[in-house]
C-alpha positions in Angstrom: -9.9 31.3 9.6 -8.9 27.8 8.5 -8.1 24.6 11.0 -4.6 25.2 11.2 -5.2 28.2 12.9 -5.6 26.4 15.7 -1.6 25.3 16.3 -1.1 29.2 17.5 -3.5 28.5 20.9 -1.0 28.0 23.3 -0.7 23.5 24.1 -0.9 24.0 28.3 -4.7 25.1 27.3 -5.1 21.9 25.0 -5.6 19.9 28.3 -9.5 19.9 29.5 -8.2 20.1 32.9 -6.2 22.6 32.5 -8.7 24.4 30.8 -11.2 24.1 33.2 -8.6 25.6 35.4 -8.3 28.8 33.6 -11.9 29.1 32.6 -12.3 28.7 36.2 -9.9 31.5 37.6 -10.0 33.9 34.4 -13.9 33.9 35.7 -13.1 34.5 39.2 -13.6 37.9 40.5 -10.2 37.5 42.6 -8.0 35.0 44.5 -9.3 30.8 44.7 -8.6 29.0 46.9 -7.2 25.3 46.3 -10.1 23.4 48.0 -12.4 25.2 45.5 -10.8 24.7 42.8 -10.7 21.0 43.9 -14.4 20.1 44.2 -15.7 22.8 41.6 -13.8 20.7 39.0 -13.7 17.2 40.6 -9.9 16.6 40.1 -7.8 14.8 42.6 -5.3 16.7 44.7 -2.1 15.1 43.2 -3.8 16.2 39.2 -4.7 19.7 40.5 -1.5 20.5 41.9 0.6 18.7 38.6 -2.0 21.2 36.0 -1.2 24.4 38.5 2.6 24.0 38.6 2.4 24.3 34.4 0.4 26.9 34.2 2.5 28.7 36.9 4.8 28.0 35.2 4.1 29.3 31.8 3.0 32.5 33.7 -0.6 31.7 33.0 -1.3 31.6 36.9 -0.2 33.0 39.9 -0.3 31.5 43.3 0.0 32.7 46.8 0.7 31.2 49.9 -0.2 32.2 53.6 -1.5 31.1 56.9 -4.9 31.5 58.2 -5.4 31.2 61.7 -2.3 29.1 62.0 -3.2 27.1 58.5 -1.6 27.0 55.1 -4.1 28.7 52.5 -2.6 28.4 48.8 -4.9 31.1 46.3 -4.7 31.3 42.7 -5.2 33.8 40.0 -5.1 33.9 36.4 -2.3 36.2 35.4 -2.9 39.5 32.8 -1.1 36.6 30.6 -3.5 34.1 31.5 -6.5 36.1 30.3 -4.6 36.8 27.2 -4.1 33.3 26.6 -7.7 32.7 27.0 -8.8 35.3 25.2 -6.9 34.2 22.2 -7.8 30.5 22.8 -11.8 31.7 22.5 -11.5 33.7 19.7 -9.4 31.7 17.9 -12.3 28.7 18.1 -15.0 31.5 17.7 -13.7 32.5 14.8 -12.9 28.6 13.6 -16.3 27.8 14.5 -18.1 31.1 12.6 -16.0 30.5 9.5 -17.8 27.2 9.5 -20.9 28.0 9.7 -20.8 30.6 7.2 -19.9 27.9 4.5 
């Protein structure tokens, strides 16, 4: 595993934010809600929303939208793709990071 390695992660998960994002629903043992997500990772409303619409984009996340008890409730998951993503993106600096060490 060499440095360059690296340019195959996929650039949405580059962003710390959107990281923390995916760390956060990949983890998730289903659906989270947008307040959650909000003060587990201390982002402001307008930077949460901006980071979601990428990765929802990129079919990283998936979000759902209903009404409870007459409010709006917008839930997120990480997509079968998401987890992928992730999964590559860990062992990718895993491996980096082992290669390293055994030098």
């Amino acid at each position: 595993m060499k440095p360059s390695d690296l340019m195959s992660i996929n650039p949405l998960l580059a962003d710390r934010a959107r990281l923390a994002i995916m760390a956060n629903l990949s983890l998730a043992g289903g659906p989270v809600d947008f307040n959650t997500l909000l003060e587990e990772l201390q982002l402001t409303k307008g930077n949460l929303s901006s980071h979601i619409r990428k990765l929802e984009e990129a079919g990283l996340v998936a979000v759902h939208k209903a009404f409870v008890d007459r409010k709006p409730r917008t839930t997120y998951v990480c997509t079968k793709e998401g987890k992928a993503e992730m999964r590559h993106y860990l062992g990718t600096i895993e491996a980096l990071l082992k290669n390293k060490a055994m030098r």
